[in-house]
C-alpha positions as CSV (number, residue, x, y, z in Angstrom):
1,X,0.0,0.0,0.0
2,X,1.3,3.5,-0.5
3,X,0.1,6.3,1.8
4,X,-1.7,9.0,0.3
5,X,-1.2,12.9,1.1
6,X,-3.7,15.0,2.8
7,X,-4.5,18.8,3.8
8,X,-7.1,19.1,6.1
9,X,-8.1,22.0,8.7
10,X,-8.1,21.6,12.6
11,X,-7.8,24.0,15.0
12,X,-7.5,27.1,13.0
13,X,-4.5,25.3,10.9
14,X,-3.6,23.3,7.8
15,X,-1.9,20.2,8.6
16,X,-0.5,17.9,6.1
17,X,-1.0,14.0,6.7
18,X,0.1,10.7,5.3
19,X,-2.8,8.4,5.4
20,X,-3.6,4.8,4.3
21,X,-6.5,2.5,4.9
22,X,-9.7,1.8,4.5
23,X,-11.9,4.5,5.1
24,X,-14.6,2.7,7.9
25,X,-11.5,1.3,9.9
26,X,-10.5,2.3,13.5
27,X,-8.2,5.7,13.4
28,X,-4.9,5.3,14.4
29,X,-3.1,8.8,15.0
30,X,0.3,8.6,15.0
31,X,2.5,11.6,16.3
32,X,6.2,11.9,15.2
33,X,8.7,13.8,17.6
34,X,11.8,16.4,17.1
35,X,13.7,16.8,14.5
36,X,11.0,14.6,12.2
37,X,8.5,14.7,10.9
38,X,5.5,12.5,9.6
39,X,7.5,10.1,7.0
40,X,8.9,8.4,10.4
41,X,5.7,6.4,10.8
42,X,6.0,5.7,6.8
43,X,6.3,1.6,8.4
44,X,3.6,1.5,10.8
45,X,1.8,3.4,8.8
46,X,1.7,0.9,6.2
47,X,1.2,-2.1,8.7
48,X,-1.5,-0.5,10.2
49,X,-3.1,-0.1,6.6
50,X,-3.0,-3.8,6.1
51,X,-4.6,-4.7,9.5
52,X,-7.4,-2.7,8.4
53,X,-7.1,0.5,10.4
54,X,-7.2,3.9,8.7
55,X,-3.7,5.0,9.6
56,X,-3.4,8.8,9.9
57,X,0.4,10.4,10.4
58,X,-0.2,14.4,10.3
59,X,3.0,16.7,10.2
60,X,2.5,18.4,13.9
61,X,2.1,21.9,14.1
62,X,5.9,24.0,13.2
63,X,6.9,20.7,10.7
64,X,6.5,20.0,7.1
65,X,3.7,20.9,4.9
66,X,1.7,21.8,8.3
67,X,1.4,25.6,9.1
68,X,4.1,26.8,11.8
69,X,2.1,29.8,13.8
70,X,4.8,32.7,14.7
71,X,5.1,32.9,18.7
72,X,6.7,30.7,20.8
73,X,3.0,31.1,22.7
74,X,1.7,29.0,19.9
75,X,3.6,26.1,21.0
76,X,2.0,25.2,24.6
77,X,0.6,21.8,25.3
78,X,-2.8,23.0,24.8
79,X,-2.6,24.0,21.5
80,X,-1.0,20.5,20.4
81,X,-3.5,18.4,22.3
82,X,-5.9,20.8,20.6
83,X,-4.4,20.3,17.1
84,X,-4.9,16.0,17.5
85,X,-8.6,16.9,18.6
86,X,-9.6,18.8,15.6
87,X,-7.4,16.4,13.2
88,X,-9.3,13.3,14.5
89,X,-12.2,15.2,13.7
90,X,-11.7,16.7,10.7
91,X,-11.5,12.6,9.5
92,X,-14.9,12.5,10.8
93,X,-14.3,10.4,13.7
94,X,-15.1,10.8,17.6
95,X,-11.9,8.9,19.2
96,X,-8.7,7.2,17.5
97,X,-6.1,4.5,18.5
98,X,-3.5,7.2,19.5
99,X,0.2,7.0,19.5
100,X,3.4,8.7,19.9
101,X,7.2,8.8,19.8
102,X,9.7,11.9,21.5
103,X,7.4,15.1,21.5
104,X,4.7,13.0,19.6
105,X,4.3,11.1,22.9
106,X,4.1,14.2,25.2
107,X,1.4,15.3,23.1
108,X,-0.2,11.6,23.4
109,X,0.1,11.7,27.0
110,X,-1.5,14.5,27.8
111,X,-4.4,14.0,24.9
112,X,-5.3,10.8,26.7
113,X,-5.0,12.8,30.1
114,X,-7.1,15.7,28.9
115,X,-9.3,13.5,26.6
116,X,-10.1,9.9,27.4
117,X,-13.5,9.4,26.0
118,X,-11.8,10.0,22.9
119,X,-8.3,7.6,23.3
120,X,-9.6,4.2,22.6
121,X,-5.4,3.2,23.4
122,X,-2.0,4.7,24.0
123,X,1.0,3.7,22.9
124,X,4.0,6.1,23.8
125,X,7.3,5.6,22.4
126,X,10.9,6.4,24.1
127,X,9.1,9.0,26.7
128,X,7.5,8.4,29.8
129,X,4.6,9.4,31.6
130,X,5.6,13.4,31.7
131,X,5.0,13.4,35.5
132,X,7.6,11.0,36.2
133,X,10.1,12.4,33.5
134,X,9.9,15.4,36.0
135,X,10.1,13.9,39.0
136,X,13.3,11.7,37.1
137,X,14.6,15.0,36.2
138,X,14.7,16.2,39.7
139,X,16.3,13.5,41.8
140,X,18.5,11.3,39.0
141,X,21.4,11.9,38.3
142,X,21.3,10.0,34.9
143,X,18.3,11.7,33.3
144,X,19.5,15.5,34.4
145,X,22.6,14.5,32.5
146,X,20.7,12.8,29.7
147,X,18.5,15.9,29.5
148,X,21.3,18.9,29.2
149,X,20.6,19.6,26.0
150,X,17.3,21.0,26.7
151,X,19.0,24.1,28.7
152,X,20.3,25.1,24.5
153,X,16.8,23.9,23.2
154,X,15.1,26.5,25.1
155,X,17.8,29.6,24.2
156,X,16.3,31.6,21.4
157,X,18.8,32.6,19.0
158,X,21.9,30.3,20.0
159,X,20.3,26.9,19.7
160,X,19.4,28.0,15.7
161,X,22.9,28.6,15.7
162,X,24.1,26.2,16.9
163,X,21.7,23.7,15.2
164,X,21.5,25.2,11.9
165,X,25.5,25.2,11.7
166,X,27.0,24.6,8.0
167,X,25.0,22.1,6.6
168,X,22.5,21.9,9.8
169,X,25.5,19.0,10.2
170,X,24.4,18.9,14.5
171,X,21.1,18.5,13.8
172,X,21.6,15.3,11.1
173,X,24.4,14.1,13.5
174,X,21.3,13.5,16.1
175,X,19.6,11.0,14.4
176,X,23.3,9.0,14.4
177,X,23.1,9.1,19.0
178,X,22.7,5.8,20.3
179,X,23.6,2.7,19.3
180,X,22.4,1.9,15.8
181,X,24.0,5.4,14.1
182,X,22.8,4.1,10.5
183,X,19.5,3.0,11.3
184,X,17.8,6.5,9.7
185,X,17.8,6.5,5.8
186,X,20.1,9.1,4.6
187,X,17.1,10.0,2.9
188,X,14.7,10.4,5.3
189,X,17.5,12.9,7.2
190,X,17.4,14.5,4.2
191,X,14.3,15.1,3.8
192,X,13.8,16.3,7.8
193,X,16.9,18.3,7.7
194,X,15.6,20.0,4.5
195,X,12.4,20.8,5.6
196,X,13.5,22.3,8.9
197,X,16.0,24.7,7.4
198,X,13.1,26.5,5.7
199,X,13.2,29.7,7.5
200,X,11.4,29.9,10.7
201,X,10.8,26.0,10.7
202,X,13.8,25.3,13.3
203,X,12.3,27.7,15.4
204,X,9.0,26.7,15.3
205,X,10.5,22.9,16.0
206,X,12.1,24.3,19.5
207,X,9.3,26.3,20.2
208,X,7.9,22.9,21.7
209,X,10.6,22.9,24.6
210,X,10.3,26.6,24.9
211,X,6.8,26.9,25.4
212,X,6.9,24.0,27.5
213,X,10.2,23.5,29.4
214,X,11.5,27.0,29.0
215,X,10.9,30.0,31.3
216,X,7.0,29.8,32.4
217,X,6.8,26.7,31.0
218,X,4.2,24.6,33.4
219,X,3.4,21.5,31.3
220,X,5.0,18.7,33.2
221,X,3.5,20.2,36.3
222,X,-0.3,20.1,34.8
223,X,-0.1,17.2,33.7
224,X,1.1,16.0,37.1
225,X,-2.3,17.4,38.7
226,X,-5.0,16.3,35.7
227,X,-6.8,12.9,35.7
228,X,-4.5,9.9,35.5
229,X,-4.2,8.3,32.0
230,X,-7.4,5.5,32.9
231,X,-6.7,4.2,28.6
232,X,-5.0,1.1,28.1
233,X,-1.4,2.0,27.7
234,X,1.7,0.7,26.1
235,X,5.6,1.9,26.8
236,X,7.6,1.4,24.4
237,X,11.5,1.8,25.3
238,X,14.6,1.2,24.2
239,X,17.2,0.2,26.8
240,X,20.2,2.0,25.1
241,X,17.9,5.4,24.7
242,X,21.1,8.0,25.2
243,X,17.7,11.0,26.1
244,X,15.8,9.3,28.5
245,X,16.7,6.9,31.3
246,X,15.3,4.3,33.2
247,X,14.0,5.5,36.0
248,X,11.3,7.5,34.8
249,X,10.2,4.0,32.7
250,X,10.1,2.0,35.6
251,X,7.9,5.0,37.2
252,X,5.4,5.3,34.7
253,X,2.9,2.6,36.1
254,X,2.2,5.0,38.8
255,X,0.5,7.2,36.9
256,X,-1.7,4.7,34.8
257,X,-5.2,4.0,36.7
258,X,-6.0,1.5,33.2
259,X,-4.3,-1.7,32.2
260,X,-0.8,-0.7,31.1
261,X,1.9,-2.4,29.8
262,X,6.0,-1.6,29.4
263,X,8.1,-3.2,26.7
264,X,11.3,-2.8,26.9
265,X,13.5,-3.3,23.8
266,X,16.8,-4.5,24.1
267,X,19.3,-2.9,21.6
268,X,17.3,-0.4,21.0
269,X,18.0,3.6,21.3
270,X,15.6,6.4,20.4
271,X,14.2,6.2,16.8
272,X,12.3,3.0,17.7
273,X,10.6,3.4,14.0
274,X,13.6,2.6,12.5
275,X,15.4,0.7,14.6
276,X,12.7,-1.9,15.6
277,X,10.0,-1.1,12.8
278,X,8.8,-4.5,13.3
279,X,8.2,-4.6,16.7
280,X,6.7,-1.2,16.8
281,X,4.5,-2.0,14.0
282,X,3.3,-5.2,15.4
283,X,3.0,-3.5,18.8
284,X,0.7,-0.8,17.2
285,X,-1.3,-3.4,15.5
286,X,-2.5,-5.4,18.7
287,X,-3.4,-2.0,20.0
288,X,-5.2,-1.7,17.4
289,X,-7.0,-5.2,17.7
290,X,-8.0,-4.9,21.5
Protein backbone atom coordinates (compact mmCIF):
# COMPACT_ATOMS: atom_id res chain seq x y z
CA UNK A 1 0.00 0.00 0.00
CA UNK A 2 1.27 3.53 -0.54
CA UNK A 3 0.13 6.33 1.76
CA UNK A 4 -1.73 8.97 0.25
CA UNK A 5 -1.21 12.90 1.11
CA UNK A 6 -3.72 15.03 2.83
CA UNK A 7 -4.54 18.79 3.81
CA UNK A 8 -7.13 19.10 6.11
CA UNK A 9 -8.14 21.99 8.67
CA UNK A 10 -8.10 21.63 12.62
CA UNK A 11 -7.81 24.03 14.95
CA UNK A 12 -7.50 27.08 13.02
CA UNK A 13 -4.53 25.33 10.95
CA UNK A 14 -3.59 23.32 7.79
CA UNK A 15 -1.94 20.17 8.59
CA UNK A 16 -0.51 17.88 6.12
CA UNK A 17 -1.00 14.05 6.69
CA UNK A 18 0.08 10.68 5.30
CA UNK A 19 -2.83 8.40 5.41
CA UNK A 20 -3.55 4.82 4.32
CA UNK A 21 -6.48 2.48 4.86
CA UNK A 22 -9.68 1.81 4.47
CA UNK A 23 -11.93 4.48 5.10
CA UNK A 24 -14.56 2.69 7.94
CA UNK A 25 -11.46 1.34 9.89
CA UNK A 26 -10.49 2.33 13.53
CA UNK A 27 -8.17 5.66 13.43
CA UNK A 28 -4.86 5.33 14.42
CA UNK A 29 -3.14 8.83 15.00
CA UNK A 30 0.32 8.59 14.96
CA UNK A 31 2.53 11.60 16.27
CA UNK A 32 6.17 11.94 15.18
CA UNK A 33 8.68 13.84 17.64
CA UNK A 34 11.77 16.39 17.15
CA UNK A 35 13.74 16.76 14.47
CA UNK A 36 10.98 14.55 12.17
CA UNK A 37 8.46 14.69 10.88
CA UNK A 38 5.49 12.46 9.60
CA UNK A 39 7.49 10.14 7.01
CA UNK A 40 8.89 8.39 10.38
CA UNK A 41 5.73 6.38 10.82
CA UNK A 42 6.04 5.65 6.84
CA UNK A 43 6.34 1.58 8.43
CA UNK A 44 3.59 1.55 10.82
CA UNK A 45 1.76 3.38 8.78
CA UNK A 46 1.66 0.93 6.21
CA UNK A 47 1.20 -2.09 8.70
CA UNK A 48 -1.51 -0.51 10.18
CA UNK A 49 -3.14 -0.07 6.63
CA UNK A 50 -2.95 -3.85 6.06
CA UNK A 51 -4.63 -4.69 9.53
CA UNK A 52 -7.43 -2.70 8.38
CA UNK A 53 -7.07 0.52 10.43
CA UNK A 54 -7.19 3.87 8.75
CA UNK A 55 -3.67 4.96 9.55
CA UNK A 56 -3.39 8.81 9.87
CA UNK A 57 0.36 10.42 10.35
CA UNK A 58 -0.19 14.43 10.32
CA UNK A 59 3.02 16.66 10.24
CA UNK A 60 2.48 18.43 13.88
CA UNK A 61 2.13 21.92 14.06
CA UNK A 62 5.93 24.00 13.18
CA UNK A 63 6.92 20.75 10.68
CA UNK A 64 6.51 19.98 7.08
CA UNK A 65 3.70 20.89 4.87
CA UNK A 66 1.72 21.79 8.35
CA UNK A 67 1.38 25.64 9.09
CA UNK A 68 4.09 26.80 11.80
CA UNK A 69 2.10 29.76 13.79
CA UNK A 70 4.79 32.75 14.73
CA UNK A 71 5.06 32.86 18.65
CA UNK A 72 6.66 30.65 20.78
CA UNK A 73 2.99 31.07 22.70
CA UNK A 74 1.65 28.98 19.93
CA UNK A 75 3.64 26.12 20.98
CA UNK A 76 1.98 25.23 24.55
CA UNK A 77 0.64 21.80 25.28
CA UNK A 78 -2.77 23.00 24.78
CA UNK A 79 -2.62 24.05 21.48
CA UNK A 80 -0.96 20.53 20.37
CA UNK A 81 -3.45 18.43 22.26
CA UNK A 82 -5.95 20.81 20.60
CA UNK A 83 -4.38 20.28 17.11
CA UNK A 84 -4.91 16.03 17.53
CA UNK A 85 -8.65 16.90 18.59
CA UNK A 86 -9.63 18.81 15.57
CA UNK A 87 -7.39 16.39 13.22
CA UNK A 88 -9.31 13.29 14.51
CA UNK A 89 -12.18 15.22 13.75
CA UNK A 90 -11.69 16.68 10.73
CA UNK A 91 -11.54 12.61 9.52
CA UNK A 92 -14.89 12.45 10.83
CA UNK A 93 -14.29 10.37 13.69
CA UNK A 94 -15.06 10.79 17.61
CA UNK A 95 -11.90 8.87 19.19
CA UNK A 96 -8.71 7.25 17.48
CA UNK A 97 -6.09 4.50 18.47
CA UNK A 98 -3.49 7.19 19.48
CA UNK A 99 0.25 7.05 19.46
CA UNK A 100 3.39 8.70 19.89
CA UNK A 101 7.20 8.78 19.80
CA UNK A 102 9.65 11.92 21.45
CA UNK A 103 7.43 15.11 21.53
CA UNK A 104 4.74 13.05 19.60
CA UNK A 105 4.32 11.07 22.92
CA UNK A 106 4.09 14.19 25.19
CA UNK A 107 1.42 15.26 23.12
CA UNK A 108 -0.16 11.63 23.39
CA UNK A 109 0.09 11.68 26.96
CA UNK A 110 -1.54 14.54 27.81
CA UNK A 111 -4.37 13.97 24.90
CA UNK A 112 -5.35 10.77 26.67
CA UNK A 113 -5.03 12.79 30.13
CA UNK A 114 -7.06 15.71 28.94
CA UNK A 115 -9.28 13.46 26.62
CA UNK A 116 -10.11 9.87 27.42
CA UNK A 117 -13.52 9.43 25.98
CA UNK A 118 -11.78 10.00 22.88
CA UNK A 119 -8.31 7.62 23.25
CA UNK A 120 -9.58 4.16 22.59
CA UNK A 121 -5.41 3.21 23.45
CA UNK A 122 -2.03 4.74 24.01
CA UNK A 123 1.01 3.72 22.88
CA UNK A 124 4.01 6.10 23.80
CA UNK A 125 7.34 5.59 22.35
CA UNK A 126 10.95 6.44 24.08
CA UNK A 127 9.08 9.00 26.65
CA UNK A 128 7.55 8.36 29.79
CA UNK A 129 4.60 9.38 31.59
CA UNK A 130 5.63 13.40 31.70
CA UNK A 131 4.97 13.42 35.47
CA UNK A 132 7.57 10.97 36.18
CA UNK A 133 10.12 12.37 33.51
CA UNK A 134 9.91 15.36 35.99
CA UNK A 135 10.12 13.91 39.01
CA UNK A 136 13.30 11.70 37.12
CA UNK A 137 14.60 14.95 36.23
CA UNK A 138 14.70 16.19 39.69
CA UNK A 139 16.32 13.49 41.84
CA UNK A 140 18.47 11.34 39.04
CA UNK A 141 21.40 11.91 38.32
CA UNK A 142 21.30 9.98 34.91
CA UNK A 143 18.34 11.70 33.32
CA UNK A 144 19.52 15.50 34.45
CA UNK A 145 22.64 14.46 32.53
CA UNK A 146 20.74 12.78 29.72
CA UNK A 147 18.46 15.90 29.53
CA UNK A 148 21.33 18.93 29.20
CA UNK A 149 20.64 19.58 26.01
CA UNK A 150 17.26 21.03 26.75
CA UNK A 151 18.99 24.06 28.69
CA UNK A 152 20.34 25.10 24.53
CA UNK A 153 16.80 23.89 23.18
CA UNK A 154 15.13 26.51 25.09
CA UNK A 155 17.75 29.62 24.23
CA UNK A 156 16.34 31.62 21.41
CA UNK A 157 18.82 32.61 18.97
CA UNK A 158 21.87 30.32 20.00
CA UNK A 159 20.34 26.91 19.72
CA UNK A 160 19.37 28.00 15.67
CA UNK A 161 22.91 28.64 15.72
CA UNK A 162 24.07 26.16 16.85
CA UNK A 163 21.74 23.69 15.18
CA UNK A 164 21.48 25.22 11.94
CA UNK A 165 25.50 25.15 11.69
CA UNK A 166 27.04 24.60 7.95
CA UNK A 167 24.99 22.09 6.57
CA UNK A 168 22.51 21.88 9.84
CA UNK A 169 25.46 19.04 10.23
CA UNK A 170 24.45 18.86 14.53
CA UNK A 171 21.12 18.50 13.81
CA UNK A 172 21.61 15.34 11.13
CA UNK A 173 24.36 14.09 13.50
CA UNK A 174 21.26 13.48 16.06
CA UNK A 175 19.65 11.00 14.36
CA UNK A 176 23.26 9.04 14.45
CA UNK A 177 23.10 9.09 18.96
CA UNK A 178 22.74 5.77 20.28
CA UNK A 179 23.57 2.66 19.29
CA UNK A 180 22.41 1.91 15.84
CA UNK A 181 24.00 5.42 14.10
CA UNK A 182 22.81 4.11 10.53
CA UNK A 183 19.54 3.05 11.27
CA UNK A 184 17.80 6.47 9.71
CA UNK A 185 17.84 6.48 5.83
CA UNK A 186 20.07 9.09 4.63
CA UNK A 187 17.13 10.02 2.85
CA UNK A 188 14.72 10.43 5.28
CA UNK A 189 17.52 12.88 7.17
CA UNK A 190 17.42 14.45 4.22
CA UNK A 191 14.31 15.15 3.85
CA UNK A 192 13.76 16.34 7.77
CA UNK A 193 16.90 18.26 7.71
CA UNK A 194 15.64 20.00 4.47
CA UNK A 195 12.38 20.79 5.58
CA UNK A 196 13.49 22.28 8.87
CA UNK A 197 16.04 24.70 7.38
CA UNK A 198 13.14 26.50 5.73
CA UNK A 199 13.16 29.72 7.47
CA UNK A 200 11.42 29.88 10.68
CA UNK A 201 10.77 26.02 10.68
CA UNK A 202 13.76 25.26 13.26
CA UNK A 203 12.33 27.66 15.38
CA UNK A 204 8.98 26.75 15.33
CA UNK A 205 10.48 22.88 15.99
CA UNK A 206 12.14 24.26 19.53
CA UNK A 207 9.31 26.30 20.23
CA UNK A 208 7.92 22.87 21.67
CA UNK A 209 10.61 22.87 24.56
CA UNK A 210 10.27 26.59 24.92
CA UNK A 211 6.82 26.93 25.37
CA UNK A 212 6.89 24.03 27.45
CA UNK A 213 10.16 23.52 29.39
CA UNK A 214 11.53 27.04 28.97
CA UNK A 215 10.89 29.98 31.26
CA UNK A 216 7.02 29.81 32.42
CA UNK A 217 6.77 26.67 30.99
CA UNK A 218 4.17 24.62 33.42
CA UNK A 219 3.42 21.55 31.31
CA UNK A 220 5.00 18.69 33.21
CA UNK A 221 3.54 20.16 36.30
CA UNK A 222 -0.29 20.11 34.78
CA UNK A 223 -0.11 17.16 33.73
CA UNK A 224 1.09 15.99 37.07
CA UNK A 225 -2.34 17.41 38.70
CA UNK A 226 -4.97 16.29 35.67
CA UNK A 227 -6.76 12.93 35.67
CA UNK A 228 -4.51 9.92 35.48
CA UNK A 229 -4.21 8.29 32.03
CA UNK A 230 -7.39 5.49 32.87
CA UNK A 231 -6.75 4.23 28.64
CA UNK A 232 -5.03 1.07 28.15
CA UNK A 233 -1.36 2.05 27.68
CA UNK A 234 1.73 0.71 26.07
CA UNK A 235 5.56 1.94 26.82
CA UNK A 236 7.64 1.43 24.45
CA UNK A 237 11.54 1.76 25.32
CA UNK A 238 14.60 1.21 24.16
CA UNK A 239 17.22 0.19 26.76
CA UNK A 240 20.18 2.01 25.11
CA UNK A 241 17.93 5.43 24.67
CA UNK A 242 21.12 8.02 25.17
CA UNK A 243 17.73 11.03 26.10
CA UNK A 244 15.77 9.27 28.50
CA UNK A 245 16.66 6.87 31.25
CA UNK A 246 15.27 4.27 33.19
CA UNK A 247 13.98 5.46 35.97
CA UNK A 248 11.33 7.52 34.76
CA UNK A 249 10.15 3.98 32.71
CA UNK A 250 10.12 1.99 35.60
CA UNK A 251 7.90 5.00 37.23
CA UNK A 252 5.38 5.30 34.73
CA UNK A 253 2.86 2.62 36.10
CA UNK A 254 2.19 4.99 38.77
CA UNK A 255 0.51 7.19 36.90
CA UNK A 256 -1.67 4.69 34.80
CA UNK A 257 -5.17 4.03 36.68
CA UNK A 258 -6.05 1.47 33.15
CA UNK A 259 -4.26 -1.67 32.23
CA UNK A 260 -0.80 -0.66 31.09
CA UNK A 261 1.89 -2.39 29.80
CA UNK A 262 6.04 -1.61 29.38
CA UNK A 263 8.09 -3.15 26.68
CA UNK A 264 11.33 -2.85 26.87
CA UNK A 265 13.50 -3.25 23.78
CA UNK A 266 16.81 -4.55 24.09
CA UNK A 267 19.30 -2.90 21.64
CA UNK A 268 17.33 -0.41 20.97
CA UNK A 269 17.97 3.61 21.28
CA UNK A 270 15.64 6.36 20.41
CA UNK A 271 14.18 6.17 16.84
CA UNK A 272 12.27 3.01 17.73
CA UNK A 273 10.58 3.35 13.96
CA UNK A 274 13.59 2.62 12.53
CA UNK A 275 15.43 0.74 14.62
CA UNK A 276 12.73 -1.88 15.57
CA UNK A 277 10.00 -1.13 12.82
CA UNK A 278 8.84 -4.50 13.26
CA UNK A 279 8.19 -4.56 16.68
CA UNK A 280 6.73 -1.17 16.81
CA UNK A 281 4.51 -2.02 14.02
CA UNK A 282 3.30 -5.23 15.42
CA UNK A 283 3.04 -3.46 18.77
CA UNK A 284 0.68 -0.77 17.18
CA UNK A 285 -1.28 -3.39 15.46
CA UNK A 286 -2.46 -5.38 18.66
CA UNK A 287 -3.43 -2.03 20.01
CA UNK A 288 -5.20 -1.65 17.39
CA UNK A 289 -6.97 -5.25 17.70
CA UNK A 290 -7.97 -4.88 21.52
Amino acid sequence: MTASQHMVRANGLRFRAMVDGPPDGDMAILLHGFPEGAESWSKQVDALAKAGCLAVAPDLRGYGLSDAPDGVEHYGIGHLVDDVVGIIKAFGRSEAHVAGHDWGAIVAWFFAGRHPEMTKTLTALSVAHPAALAEASRVDEDQRARSRYVALFVQEGKAEHVLGDEDHRRLRAMFALGPNPDAVPPAVIEHFVRSLSRPGRLTAALNYYRANLGAGGGAWAALAQEVKITTPTLLLWGDEDPALGRRAVEATAHHVEGPYRLEVIPGAGHWLQFERPAEVSRSLVQAAER
